[in-house]
C-alpha positions in Angstrom: -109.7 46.1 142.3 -106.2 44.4 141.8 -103.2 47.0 141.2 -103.4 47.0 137.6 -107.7 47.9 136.8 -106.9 50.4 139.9 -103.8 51.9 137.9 -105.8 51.7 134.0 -109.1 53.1 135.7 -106.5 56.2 137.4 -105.9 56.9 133.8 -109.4 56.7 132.7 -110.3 58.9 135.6 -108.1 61.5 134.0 -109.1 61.5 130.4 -112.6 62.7 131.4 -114.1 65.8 131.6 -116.2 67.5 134.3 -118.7 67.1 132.0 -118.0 63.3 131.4 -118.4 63.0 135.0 -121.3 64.5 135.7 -123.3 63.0 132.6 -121.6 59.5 134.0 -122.8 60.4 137.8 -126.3 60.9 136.9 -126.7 57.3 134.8 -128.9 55.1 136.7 -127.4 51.8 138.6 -130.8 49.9 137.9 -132.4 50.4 134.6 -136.2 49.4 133.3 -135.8 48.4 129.6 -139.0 47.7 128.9 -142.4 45.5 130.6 -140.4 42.7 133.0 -136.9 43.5 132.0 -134.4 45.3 133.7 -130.7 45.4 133.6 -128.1 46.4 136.3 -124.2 46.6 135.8 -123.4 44.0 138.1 -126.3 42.5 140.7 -129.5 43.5 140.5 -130.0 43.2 144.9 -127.0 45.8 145.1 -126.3 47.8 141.9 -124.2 50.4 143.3 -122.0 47.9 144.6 -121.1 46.9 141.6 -120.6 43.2 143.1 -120.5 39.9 141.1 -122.9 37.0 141.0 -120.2 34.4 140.3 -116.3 33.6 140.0 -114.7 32.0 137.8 -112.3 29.2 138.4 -110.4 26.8 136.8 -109.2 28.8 134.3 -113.0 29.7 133.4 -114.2 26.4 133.5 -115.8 26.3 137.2 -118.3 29.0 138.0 -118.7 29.9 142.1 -121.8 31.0 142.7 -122.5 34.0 144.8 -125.2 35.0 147.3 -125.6 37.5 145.5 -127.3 34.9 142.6 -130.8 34.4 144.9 -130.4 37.9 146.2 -131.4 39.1 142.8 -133.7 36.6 141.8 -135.4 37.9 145.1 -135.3 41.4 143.7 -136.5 40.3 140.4 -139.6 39.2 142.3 -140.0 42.1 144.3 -139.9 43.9 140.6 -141.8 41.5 139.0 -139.2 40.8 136.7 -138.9 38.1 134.4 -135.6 38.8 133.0 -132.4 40.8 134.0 -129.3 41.6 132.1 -126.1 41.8 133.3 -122.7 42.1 132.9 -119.8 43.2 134.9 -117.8 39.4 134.8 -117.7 39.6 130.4 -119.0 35.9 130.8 -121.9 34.7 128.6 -123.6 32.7 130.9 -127.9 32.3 131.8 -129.1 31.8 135.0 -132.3 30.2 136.4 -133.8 30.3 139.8 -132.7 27.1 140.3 -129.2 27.9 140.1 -128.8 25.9 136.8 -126.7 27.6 134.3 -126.6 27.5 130.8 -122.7 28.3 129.9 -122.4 29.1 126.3 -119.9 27.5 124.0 -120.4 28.6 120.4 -118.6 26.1 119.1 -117.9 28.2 115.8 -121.3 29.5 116.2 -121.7 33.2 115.7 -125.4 32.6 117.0 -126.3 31.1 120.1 -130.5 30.7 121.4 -131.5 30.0 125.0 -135.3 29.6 125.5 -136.0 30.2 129.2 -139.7 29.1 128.3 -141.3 31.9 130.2 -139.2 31.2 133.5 -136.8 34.1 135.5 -134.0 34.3 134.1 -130.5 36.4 134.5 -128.7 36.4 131.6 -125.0 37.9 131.2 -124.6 39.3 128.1 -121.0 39.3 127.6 -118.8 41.9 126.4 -118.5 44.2 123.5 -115.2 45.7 124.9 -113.4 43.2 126.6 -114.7 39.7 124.9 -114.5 36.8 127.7 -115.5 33.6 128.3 -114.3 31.5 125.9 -110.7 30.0 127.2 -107.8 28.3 125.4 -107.2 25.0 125.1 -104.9 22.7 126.8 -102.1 23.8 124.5 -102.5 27.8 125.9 -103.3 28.8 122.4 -107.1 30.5 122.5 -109.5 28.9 119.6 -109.6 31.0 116.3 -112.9 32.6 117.3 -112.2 33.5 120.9 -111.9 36.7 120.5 -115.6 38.3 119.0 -118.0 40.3 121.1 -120.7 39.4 122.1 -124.3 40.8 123.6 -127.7 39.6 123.8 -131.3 40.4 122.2 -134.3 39.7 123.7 -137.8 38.3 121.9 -140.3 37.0 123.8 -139.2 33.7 125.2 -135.6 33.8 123.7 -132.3 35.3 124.6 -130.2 35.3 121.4 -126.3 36.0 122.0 -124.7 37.4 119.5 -121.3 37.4 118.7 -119.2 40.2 115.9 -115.8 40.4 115.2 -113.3 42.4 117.6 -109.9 43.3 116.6 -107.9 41.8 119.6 -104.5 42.7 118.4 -105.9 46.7 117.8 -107.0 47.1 121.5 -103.5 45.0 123.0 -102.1 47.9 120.5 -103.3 50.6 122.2 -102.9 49.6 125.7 -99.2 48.4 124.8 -98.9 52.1 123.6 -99.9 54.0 126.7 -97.2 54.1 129.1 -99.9 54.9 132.1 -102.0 51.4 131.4 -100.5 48.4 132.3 -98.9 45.8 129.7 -100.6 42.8 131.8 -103.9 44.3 131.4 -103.0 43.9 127.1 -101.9 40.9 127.5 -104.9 39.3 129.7 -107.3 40.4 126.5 -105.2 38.1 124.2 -105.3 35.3 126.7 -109.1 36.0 126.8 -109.8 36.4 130.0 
């Protein structure tokens, strides 16, 4: 972690309760939603890891793939897995076995399809808490819609992303307000990334 998560998750380790802890110890690092879909936080070849499938550069608009991208396309096949759902990098992105990505830009939309036409697919579903993914423009200033959260439903041969409102300047708020959680980690969420 850089300095700043490792001082805001300090704090977080102190607000919870044994009991927090223990529930939060016992959640599963690989989950089984349902017939061919399963979810991890971050890779689904190393879920306690916690590790990322890409990087993002260019101020967002280059994604580095990872090994860990074919690692778990290869445990999606050991699962027999058709789709996984991750998260960990906020970024709404879908991922074939190919390595092609489909990189969603709403464009205003609050609705966004992908039809992966019965092929493997990981999907990241974004972020309900920390909305990323969707940068400013060349004059710094993030579009008008940057800031909604977004996750992902799943129908048969569709991933829908979804995205909702999120009060930005509520959340910058609160971390502004805690002298234990660092300013920059406020000011990153406005800047969207």
């Amino acid at each position: 972690f850089n300095p700043h998560a490792r001082q805001a998750i300090a704090w977080t380790r102190q607000q919870l309760t044994p009991e927090h802890k223990q529930y939060l110890r016992g959640l599963d690092t690989k989950v089984y939603i349902t017939y061919g879909v399963v979810g991890a936080h971050g890779t689904l070849n190393s879920p306690d890891e916690f590790g990322y499938l890409f990087y993002e550069r260019q101020r967002g608009q280059q994604l580095v793939i990872t090994e860990n991208l074919q690692l778990s396309f290869a445990e999606m096949n050991r699962l027999g897995a058709r789709v996984c759902l991750v998260g960990h990098s906020h970024v709404p992105v879908a991922f074939m076995p190919d390595g092609s990505q489909i990189r969603l830009n709403f464009g205003g939309l609050d609705v966004f399809a992908v039809n992966h036409y019965g092929r493997r697919v990981i999907a990241c579903a974004g972020a309900v808490g920390q909305p990323r993914g969707i940068r400013a423009g060349a004059d710094g200033v993030p579009a008008a819609d940057a800031y909604k959260a977004c996750y992902v439903l799943l129908e048969d041969e569709f991933m829908t992303y979804q995205r909702v409102d999120y009060d930005v300047e509520l959340t910058v708020g609160k971390i502004l307000a805690n002298p234990e959680v660092p300013d920059w980690l406020g000011e990153r969420l406005r800047r969207g990334e």
